[in-house]
N, C-alpha and C positions, 0 to 999 in steps of 0.2 A: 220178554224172551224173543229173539229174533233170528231165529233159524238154529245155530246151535249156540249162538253166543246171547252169554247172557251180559247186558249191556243196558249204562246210566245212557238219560238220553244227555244229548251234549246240551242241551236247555239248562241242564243240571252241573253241569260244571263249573260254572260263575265266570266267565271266559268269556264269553263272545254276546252280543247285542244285536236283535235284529236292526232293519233288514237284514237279509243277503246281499255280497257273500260275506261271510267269516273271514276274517283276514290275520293272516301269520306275516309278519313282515321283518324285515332285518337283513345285515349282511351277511355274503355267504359265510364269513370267519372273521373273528374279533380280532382286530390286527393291535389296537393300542385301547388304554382305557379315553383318550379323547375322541377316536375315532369313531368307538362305539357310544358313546354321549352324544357325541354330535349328530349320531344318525336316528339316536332314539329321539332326541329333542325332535329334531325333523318331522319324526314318523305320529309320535304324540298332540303335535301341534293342528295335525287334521284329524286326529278318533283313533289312530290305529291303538290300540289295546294291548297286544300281543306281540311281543319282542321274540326273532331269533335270532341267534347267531351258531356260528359251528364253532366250538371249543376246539375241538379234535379232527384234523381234517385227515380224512384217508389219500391216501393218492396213490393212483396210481405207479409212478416211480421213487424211488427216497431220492433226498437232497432237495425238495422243495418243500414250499410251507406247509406245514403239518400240521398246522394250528398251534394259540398259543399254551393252550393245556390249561390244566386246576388254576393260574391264578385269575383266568381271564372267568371265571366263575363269578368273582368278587367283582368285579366290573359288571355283571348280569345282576347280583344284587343292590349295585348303586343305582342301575336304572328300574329296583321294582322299588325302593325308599323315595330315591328324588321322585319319578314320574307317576309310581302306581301304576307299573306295569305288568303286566305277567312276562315272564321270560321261560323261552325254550331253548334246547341244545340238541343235540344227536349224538345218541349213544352208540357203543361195538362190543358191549362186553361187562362185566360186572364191576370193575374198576370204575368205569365212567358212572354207571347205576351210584355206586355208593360215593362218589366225588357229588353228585348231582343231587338227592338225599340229602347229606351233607350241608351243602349250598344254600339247602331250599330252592332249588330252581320247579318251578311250578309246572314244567310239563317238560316230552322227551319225545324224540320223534326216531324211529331207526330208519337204517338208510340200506339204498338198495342192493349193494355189496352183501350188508349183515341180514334183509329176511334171507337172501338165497341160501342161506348156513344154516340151515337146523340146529347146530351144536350151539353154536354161539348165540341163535333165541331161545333155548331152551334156557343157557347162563344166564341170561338176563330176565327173561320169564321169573326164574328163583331168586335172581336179584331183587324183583320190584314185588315180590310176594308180602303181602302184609302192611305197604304202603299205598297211596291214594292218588299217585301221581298219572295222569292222562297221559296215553300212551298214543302217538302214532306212528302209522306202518305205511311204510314206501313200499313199491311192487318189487318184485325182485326185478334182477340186471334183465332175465331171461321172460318172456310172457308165458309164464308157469303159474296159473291160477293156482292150483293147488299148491303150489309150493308159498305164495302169496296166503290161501287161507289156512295153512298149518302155521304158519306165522303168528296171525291171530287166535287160533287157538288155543296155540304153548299161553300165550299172554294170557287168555280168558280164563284157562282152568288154572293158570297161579293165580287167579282173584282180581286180574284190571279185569274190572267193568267200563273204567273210561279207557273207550277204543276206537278210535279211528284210523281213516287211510287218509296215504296222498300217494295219487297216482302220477310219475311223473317220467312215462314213457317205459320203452325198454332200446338194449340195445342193438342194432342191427349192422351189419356190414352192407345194406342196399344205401345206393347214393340218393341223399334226402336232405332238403333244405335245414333239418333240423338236428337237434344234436341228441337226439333219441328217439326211436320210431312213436310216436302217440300212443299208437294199439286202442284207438277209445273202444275197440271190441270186447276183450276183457274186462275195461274199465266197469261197461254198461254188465256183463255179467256178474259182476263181482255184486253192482249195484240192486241187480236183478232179487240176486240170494239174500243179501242182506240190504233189505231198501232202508233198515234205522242205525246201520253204519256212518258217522259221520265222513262227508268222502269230503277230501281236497283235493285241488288238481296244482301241480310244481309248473306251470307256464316254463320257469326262468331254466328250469333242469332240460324238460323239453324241449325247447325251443332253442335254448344254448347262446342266444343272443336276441340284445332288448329286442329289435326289431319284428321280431315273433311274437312278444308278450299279448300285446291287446289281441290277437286273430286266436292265440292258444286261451287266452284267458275267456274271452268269448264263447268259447266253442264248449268251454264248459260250466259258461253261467247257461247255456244253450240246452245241456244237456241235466240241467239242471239239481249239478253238483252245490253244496255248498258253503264250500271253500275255497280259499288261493290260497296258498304258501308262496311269496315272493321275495326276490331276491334285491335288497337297497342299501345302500350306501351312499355316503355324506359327499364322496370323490371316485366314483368307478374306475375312473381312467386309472387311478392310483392302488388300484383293489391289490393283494399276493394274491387272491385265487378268484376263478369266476369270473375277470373284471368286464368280459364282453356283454354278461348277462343281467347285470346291476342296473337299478335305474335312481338317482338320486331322490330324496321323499316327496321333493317339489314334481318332478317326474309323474311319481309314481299317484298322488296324490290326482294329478290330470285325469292319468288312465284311468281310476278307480272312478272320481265322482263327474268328469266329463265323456269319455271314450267309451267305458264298459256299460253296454245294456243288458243290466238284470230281469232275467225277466218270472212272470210268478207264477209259482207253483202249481195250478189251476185257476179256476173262476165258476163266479156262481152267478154270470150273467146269465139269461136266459136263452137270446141266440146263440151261444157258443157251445152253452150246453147240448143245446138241442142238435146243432149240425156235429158237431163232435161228437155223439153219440152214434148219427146217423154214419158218420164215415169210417166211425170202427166198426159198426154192424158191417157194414161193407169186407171192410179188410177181412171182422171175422170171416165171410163166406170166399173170399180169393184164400184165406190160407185155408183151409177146409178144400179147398178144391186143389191147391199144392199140395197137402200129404197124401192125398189123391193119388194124382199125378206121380210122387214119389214114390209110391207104392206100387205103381203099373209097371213103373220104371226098372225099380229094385225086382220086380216079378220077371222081367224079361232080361235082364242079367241074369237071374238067375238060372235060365233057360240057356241063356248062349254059353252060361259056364259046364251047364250038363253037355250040352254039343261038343265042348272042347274038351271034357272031359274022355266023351264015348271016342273022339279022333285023336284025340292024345295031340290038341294043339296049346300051344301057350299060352297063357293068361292074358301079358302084357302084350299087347301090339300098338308101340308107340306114333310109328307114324298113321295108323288111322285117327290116334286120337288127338295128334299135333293138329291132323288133318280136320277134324271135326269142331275141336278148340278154336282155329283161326275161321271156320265159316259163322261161329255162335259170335264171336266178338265184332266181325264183320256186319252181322244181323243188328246186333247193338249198338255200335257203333249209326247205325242208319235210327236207332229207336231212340237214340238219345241217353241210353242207360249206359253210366261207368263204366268204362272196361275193367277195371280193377278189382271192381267189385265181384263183373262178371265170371273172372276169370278164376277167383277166390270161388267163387260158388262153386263152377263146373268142374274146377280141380275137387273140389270137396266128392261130390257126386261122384265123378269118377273113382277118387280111392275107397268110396265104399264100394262100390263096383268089384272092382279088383279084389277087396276085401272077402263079399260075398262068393263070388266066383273061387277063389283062394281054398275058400271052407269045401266049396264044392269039388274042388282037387284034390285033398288033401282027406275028405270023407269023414270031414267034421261037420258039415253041416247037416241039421238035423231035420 
């Protein structure tokens, strides 16, 4: 049992081989039955195990490729006969659930359009009710943790026990090298709650082009997820969808057993223990002296909110704290610490500020 979900470990699914990481590979969409043979043969010929393709492609606008639907199923079955592969697809709806069923396709992955829809996981939730098929869940469009763990829930109370995620961004309007913000803040909290969740990380969705895969795929053997879901094809250039994102097996086969450094879960040396022990003692006593500090803080808000109260002044006053904002990142900037970071924190701080002060206006705080 793992927090509220009740979950097979994925040890038990007969799917994946140690080491790390877990690997889901295939193209983003089955364009021909050669196309997708040629990429499986590719992908089999160094270990990978686990076939995807997209039967069903959502898009954005109509009039493009949309996948090529139920027959490209039958092509997923020639690569689990020929190869002895497992094969996945991404479902939206209970249609696809009993096309996939049907199939015998051995696992199902939703995507990030369909968690943000409660109606449509709940369809699917009573679609896979009763069956055995491994479930995984993309974060929604939006960084809505909870909208992400009510996801998994619908699935878990219809009876998947095989559950996992693949986090593969969200989306943002900030200009970023990437084709989906990361957010690995979320990510680590998702991780947090449920650490016997199988987590994957989508590089190719993130990142939106090859050229990001090994730094994104990194960053989450780093963080010590373990999974990839990747994006390959026999001819990228030639891809209907995705094609900037693709990397052919020969490719991809580089990044995995040359480029990407895995690294392990712990260690039972003895120096490492010892000093690693010693330096989270440490951190324990610096955060022990931030909730502290946060505490003081939060006390004398709440002070300056009774003052503005008793003079009847405003809550907000933006430019002191424009004012205040650009001297702390100024400070950091000289300490070597992110500004981005910074900037997330003291914006943080301040709206419970505002918050506190708010209740004290308004004569709800107790």
């Amino acid at each position: 049992m793992t927090g509220n979900l009740d979950l097979i470990p994925v040890s038990e699914w007969g799917f994946f081989t140690l080491p790390r990481p877990m690997v889901i590979a295939g193209p983003c969409s089955a364009e021909s039955e050669e196309q997708l043979m040629e990429t499986a043969r590719g992908l089999a010929a160094f270990g990978i195990h686990v076939l995807r393709a997209g039967i069903w492609k959502p898009r954005t606008h109509p009039g493009g490729f949309e996948g090529i639907g139920a027959p490209g199923l039958k092509w997923l079955q020639r690569a689990q006969r020929e190869l002895g592969m497992k094969v996945c697809t991404e479902v939206a709806g209970e249609r696809h659930v009993a096309e996939c069923i049907k199939y015998g396709v051995d696992m199902v992955w939703i995507g990030a359009r369909t968690t943000a829809n409660p109606f449509l996981m709940q369809e699917i939730a009573d679609a896979l009710s009763g069956s055995d098929i491994p479930v995984l869940v993309k974060n929604p469009v939006n960084p809505d943790l909870d909208l992400w763990i009510g996801a998994l829930e619908r699935l878990n109370r219809a009876g998947v026990r095989k559950l996992g995620v693949i986090h593969r961004g969200f989306t943002t309007m900030k200009n970023i090298p990437y084709r989906n913000e990361p957010g690995w803040r979320i990510a680590i909290e998702l991780r947090t709650r449920f650490p016997q969740l199988p987590f994957f990380a989508d590089p190719s969705h993130m990142g939106g082009s090859r050229k990001y895969l090994l730094e994104l795929s990194q960053r989450a053997m780093d963080l010590g997820l373990e999974g990839l879901m990747i994006e390959s094809h026999c001819n990228p250039d030639c891809a209907l969808s995705d094609a900037k994102q693709q990397l052919t097996p020969k490719e991809l086969e580089v990044l995995l057993g040359e480029q990407l450094q895995v690294r392990d879960a712990d260690s039972d040396a003895r120096d490492y223990r010892e000093n690693i022990d010693q330096l989270r003692a440490r951190i324990d006593i610096i955060d022990e002296s931030l909730l502290e500090t946060l505490k003081a803080r939060m006390s004398i808000s709440e002070k300056i909110g009774q003052y503005k109260k008793e003079h009847n002044i405003a809550i907000l006053q933006a430019g002191r704290w424009d004012s205040l904002l650009d001297n702390i990142l100024r400070k950091g900037r000289e300490e070597h610490i992110d500004e981005r970071f910074l900037r997330m924190l003291f914006n943080d701080i301040h709206e419970e500020s505002v918050r506190l002060q708010n209740e004290i206006l308004d004569g709800t705080k107790e």
